[in-house]
C-alpha positions in Angstrom: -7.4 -13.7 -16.6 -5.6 -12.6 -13.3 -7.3 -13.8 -10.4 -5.2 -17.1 -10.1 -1.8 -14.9 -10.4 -0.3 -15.7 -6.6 -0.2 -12.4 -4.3 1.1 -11.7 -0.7 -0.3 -11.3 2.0 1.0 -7.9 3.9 -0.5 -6.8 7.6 -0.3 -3.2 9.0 1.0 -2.6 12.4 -1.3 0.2 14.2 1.2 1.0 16.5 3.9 1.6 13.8 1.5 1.7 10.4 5.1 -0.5 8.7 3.7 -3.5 7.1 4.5 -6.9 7.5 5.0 -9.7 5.0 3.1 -13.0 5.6 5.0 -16.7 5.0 3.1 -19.6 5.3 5.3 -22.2 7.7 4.8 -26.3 8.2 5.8 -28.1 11.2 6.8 -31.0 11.9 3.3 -32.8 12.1 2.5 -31.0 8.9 0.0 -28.2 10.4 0.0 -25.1 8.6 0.3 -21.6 9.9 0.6 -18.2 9.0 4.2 -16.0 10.3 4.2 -12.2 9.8 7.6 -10.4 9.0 9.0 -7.0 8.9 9.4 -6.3 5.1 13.0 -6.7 4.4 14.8 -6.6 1.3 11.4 -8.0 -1.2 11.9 -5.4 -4.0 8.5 -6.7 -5.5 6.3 -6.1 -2.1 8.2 -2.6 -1.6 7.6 -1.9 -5.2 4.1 -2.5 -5.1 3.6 -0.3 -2.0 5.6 2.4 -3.3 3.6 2.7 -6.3 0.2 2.6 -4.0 1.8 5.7 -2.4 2.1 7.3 -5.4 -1.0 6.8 -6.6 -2.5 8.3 -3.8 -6.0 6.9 -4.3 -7.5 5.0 -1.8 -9.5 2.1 -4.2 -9.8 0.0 -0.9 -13.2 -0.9 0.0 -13.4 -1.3 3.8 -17.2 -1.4 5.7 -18.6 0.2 9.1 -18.4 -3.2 10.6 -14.8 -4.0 9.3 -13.3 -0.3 10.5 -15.0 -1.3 14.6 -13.2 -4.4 14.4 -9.8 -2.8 13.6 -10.4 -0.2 16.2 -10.6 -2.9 18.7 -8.2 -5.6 17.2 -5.0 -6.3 18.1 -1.7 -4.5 16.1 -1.4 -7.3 13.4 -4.8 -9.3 13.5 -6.5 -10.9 10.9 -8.4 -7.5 10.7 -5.5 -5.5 9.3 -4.6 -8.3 6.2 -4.3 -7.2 2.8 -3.6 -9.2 -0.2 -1.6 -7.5 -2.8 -0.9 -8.2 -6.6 2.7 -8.9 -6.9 3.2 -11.1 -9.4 0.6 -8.7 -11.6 3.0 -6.1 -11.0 6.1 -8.4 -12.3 3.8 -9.1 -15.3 3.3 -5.7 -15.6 7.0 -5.4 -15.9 7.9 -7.6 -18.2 5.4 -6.3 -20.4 7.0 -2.7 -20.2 10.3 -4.3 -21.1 10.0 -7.0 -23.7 7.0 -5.7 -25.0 7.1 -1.6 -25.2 4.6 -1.3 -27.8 1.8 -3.8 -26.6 -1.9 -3.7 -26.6 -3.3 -5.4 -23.6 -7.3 -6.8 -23.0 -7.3 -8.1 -19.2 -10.9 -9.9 -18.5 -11.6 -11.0 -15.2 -14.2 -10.5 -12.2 -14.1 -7.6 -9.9 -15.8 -9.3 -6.9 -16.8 -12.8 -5.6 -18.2 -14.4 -2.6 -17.6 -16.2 0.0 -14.2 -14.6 0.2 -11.9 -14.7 3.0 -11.9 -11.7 5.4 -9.4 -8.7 4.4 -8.7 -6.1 1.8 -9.1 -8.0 -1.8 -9.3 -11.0 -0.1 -9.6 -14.4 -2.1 -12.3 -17.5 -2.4 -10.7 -20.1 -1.1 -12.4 -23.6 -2.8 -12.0 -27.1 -2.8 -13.8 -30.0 -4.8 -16.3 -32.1 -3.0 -18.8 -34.6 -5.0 -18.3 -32.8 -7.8 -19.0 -29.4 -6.1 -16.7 -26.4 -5.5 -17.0 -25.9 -1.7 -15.7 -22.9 -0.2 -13.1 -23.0 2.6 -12.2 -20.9 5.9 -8.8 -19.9 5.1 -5.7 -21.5 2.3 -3.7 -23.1 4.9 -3.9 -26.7 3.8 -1.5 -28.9 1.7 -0.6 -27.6 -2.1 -3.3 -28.9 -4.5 -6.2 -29.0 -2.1 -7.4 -26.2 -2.6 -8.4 -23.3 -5.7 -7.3 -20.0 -5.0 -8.9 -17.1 -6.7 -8.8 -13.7 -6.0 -11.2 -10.6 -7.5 -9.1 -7.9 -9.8 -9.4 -4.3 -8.5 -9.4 -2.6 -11.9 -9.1 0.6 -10.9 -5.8 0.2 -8.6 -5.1 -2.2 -11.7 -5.3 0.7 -14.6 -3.7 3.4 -11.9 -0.5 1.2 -11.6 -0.2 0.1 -15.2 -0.2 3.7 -16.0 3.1 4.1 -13.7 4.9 1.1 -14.7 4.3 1.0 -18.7 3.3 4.4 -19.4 5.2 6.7 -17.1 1.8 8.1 -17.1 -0.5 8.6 -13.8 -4.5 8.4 -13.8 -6.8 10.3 -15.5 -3.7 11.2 -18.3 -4.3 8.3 -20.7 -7.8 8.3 -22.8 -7.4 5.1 -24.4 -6.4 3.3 -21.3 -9.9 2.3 -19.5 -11.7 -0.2 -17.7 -15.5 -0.9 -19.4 -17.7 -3.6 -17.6 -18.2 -6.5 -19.3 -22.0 -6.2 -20.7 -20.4 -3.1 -22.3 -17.6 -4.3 -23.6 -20.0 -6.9 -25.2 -22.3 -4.8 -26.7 -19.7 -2.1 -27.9 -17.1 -5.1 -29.7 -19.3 -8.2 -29.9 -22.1 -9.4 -32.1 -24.3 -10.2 -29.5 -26.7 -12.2 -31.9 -24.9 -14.6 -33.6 -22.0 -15.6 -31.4 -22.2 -18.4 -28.7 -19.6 -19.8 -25.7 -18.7 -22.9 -26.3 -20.9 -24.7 -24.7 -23.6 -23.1 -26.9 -25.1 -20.5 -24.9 -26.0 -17.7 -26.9 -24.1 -14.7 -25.9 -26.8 -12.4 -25.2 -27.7 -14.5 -22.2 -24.2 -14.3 -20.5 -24.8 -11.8 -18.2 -22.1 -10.9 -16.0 -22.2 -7.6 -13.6 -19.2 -8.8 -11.7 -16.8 -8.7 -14.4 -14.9 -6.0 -16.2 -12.6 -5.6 -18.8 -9.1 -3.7 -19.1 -8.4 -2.2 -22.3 -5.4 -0.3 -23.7 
């Protein structure tokens, strides 16, 4: 599972398309805010970026309504925020060097809702009464919130290909992303296996989730 592996937060400036890295500061009254950077020196963020460039593929997913905000937003609003999988990509890493001759079976979900505004934005959530209740935005103290973010499995198979197979996509047969039913159906014995909770397996449908296999 990947979607509570922390990310960045980058914005694009229109005027000079550079992106920005995003802190999250504290004052002195303990209010939280958000502070956008030129990248400097973060090898993992200007990793990441130049492997997107390489890929070449554009696997974001932006709507009609998002692109006329952007037209009319300001150079580095809310609009333009992207969160990226860095510390996937150091995981990806480590794999390629400690562990050349893996085999690898990522599960996770491909989309949620509620999630906050931006390109593979997260669901921010919080416990209340013994509900999850989503949240605006993830700038409150540490612990009060759950973070979880959906796994773009394409960009996800594209750059493991780079990092741990010196490969690019479309190269490697065996390295595929299946959705979940499928994978199911194709490895599992539907009829006699249950969760743990009992729930026969047959009944755990789930269309927004997907599986990475190598």
């Amino acid at each position: 599972m990947e979607n509570h592996f922390a990310h960045d937060v980058i914005r694009y400036d229109t005027n000079s398309l550079k992106a920005h890295q995003g802190y999250v500061c504290v004052d002195e009254k303990r209010n939280y805010y958000e502070l956008f950077e030129p990248i400097g020196d973060d090898s993992t963020i200007l990793k990441y970026l130049s492997l997107k460039k390489r890929i070449g593929t554009n696997h974001t997913k932006t709507s009609f309504q998002q692109k006329i905000k952007q037209w009319f937003s300001s150079p580095l609003s809310a609009n333009r925020t992207e969160y990226i999988p860095t510390k996937l990509l150091q995981f990806m890493n480590i794999l390629n060097t400690y562990f050349p001759r893996h085999r690898l079976v990522l599960t996770d979900y491909n989309s949620l809702n509620n999630v906050m505004e931006g390109v593979n934005g997260p669901l921010v959530q919080t416990a209340y009464k013994g509900l999850m209740v989503p949240c605006s935005n993830y700038l409150s103290p540490p612990g009060w919130c759950d973070i979880v973010f959906p796994v773009n499995f394409e960009l996800l198979r594209d750059m493991y290909l780079l990092t741990c197979r010196a490969s690019t996509a479309g190269n490697e047969k065996n390295t595929k992303v299946v959705k979940y039913d499928d994978f199911l159906e194709r490895y599992g014995d539907i009829e006699a296996s249950r969760s743990k909770k009992g729930a026969p397996l047959k009944l755990m449908h789930q269309p927004n989730v997907k599986v990475f296999l190598t």
